[in-house]
C-alpha positions as CSV (number, residue, x, y, z in Angstrom):
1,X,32.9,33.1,-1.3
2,X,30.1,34.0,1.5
3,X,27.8,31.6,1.7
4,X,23.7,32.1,2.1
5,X,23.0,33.0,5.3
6,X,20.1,30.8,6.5
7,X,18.1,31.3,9.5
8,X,17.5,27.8,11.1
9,X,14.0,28.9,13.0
10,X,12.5,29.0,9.1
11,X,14.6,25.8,7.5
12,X,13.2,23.7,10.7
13,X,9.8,25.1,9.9
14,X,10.3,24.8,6.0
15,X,11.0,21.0,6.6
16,X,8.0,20.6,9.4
17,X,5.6,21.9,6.9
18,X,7.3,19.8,4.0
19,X,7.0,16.6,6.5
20,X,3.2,17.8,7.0
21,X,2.2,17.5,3.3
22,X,3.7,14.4,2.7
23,X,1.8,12.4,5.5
24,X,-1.5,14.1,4.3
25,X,-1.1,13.3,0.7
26,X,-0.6,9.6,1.8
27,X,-3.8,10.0,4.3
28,X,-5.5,11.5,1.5
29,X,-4.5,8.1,-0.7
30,X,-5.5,6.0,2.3
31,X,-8.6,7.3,3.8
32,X,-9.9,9.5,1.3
33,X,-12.4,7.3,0.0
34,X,-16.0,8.4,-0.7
35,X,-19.3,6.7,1.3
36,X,-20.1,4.5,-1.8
37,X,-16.9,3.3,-2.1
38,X,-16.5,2.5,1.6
39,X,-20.1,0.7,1.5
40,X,-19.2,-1.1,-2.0
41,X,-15.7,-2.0,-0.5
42,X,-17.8,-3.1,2.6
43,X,-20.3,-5.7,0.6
44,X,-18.0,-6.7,-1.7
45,X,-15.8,-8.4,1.2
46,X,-19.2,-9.3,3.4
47,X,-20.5,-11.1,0.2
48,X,-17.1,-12.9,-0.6
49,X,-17.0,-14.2,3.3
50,X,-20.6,-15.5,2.9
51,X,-19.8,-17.4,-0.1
52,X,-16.6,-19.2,1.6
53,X,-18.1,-20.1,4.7
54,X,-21.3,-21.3,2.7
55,X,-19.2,-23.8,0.6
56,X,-17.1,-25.1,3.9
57,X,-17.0,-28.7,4.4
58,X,-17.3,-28.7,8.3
59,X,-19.0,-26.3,10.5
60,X,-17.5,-25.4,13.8
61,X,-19.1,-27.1,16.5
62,X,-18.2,-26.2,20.3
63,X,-18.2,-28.8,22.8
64,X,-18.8,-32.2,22.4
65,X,-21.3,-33.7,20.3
66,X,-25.0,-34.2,21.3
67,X,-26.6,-37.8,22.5
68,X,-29.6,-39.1,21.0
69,X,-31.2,-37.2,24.1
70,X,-30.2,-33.7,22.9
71,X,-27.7,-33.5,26.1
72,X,-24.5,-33.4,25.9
73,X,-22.1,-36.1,27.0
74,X,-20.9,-39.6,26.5
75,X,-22.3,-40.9,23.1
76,X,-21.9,-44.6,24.2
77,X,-24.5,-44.3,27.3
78,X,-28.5,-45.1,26.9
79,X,-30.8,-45.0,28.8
80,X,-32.3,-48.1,29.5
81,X,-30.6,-49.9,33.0
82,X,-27.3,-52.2,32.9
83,X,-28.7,-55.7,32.9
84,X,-25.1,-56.9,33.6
């Protein structure tokens, strides 16, 4: 009725190395990607952005919009003098 004896230097080891091999086969699954694939991957989601923001309805415009002047500011002002 003796039990194994089990040194627990090599069973933390054991489990370190076990750990250790599971995160690489996930990085292998995640990163592990050849250059062509990386590049198709990359075009493939550069192409599909292009084609999105070329079918938008409205373009983003900072500021305010431009007068008839091509200056920036109140679009209810000319420039002709108040004749009130």
């Amino acid at each position: 009725m003796t039990g194994d004896i089990v040194n627990l230097r090599q069973a933390r080891k054991a489990r370190a190395r076990r750990e250790k091999e599971t995160r690489a086969a996930e990085n292998r699954v995640q990163f592990g990607r050849s250059k062509s694939e990386k590049n198709l991957t990359r075009t493939t989601v550069e192409k599909s952005a292009a084609h999105v923001d070329a079918h938008k309805r409205e373009h983003p415009q900072a500021g305010p919009k431009p007068r008839g002047d091509g200056t920036a500011g109140d679009a209810g002002k000319t420039d002709e003098p108040d004749r009130s």
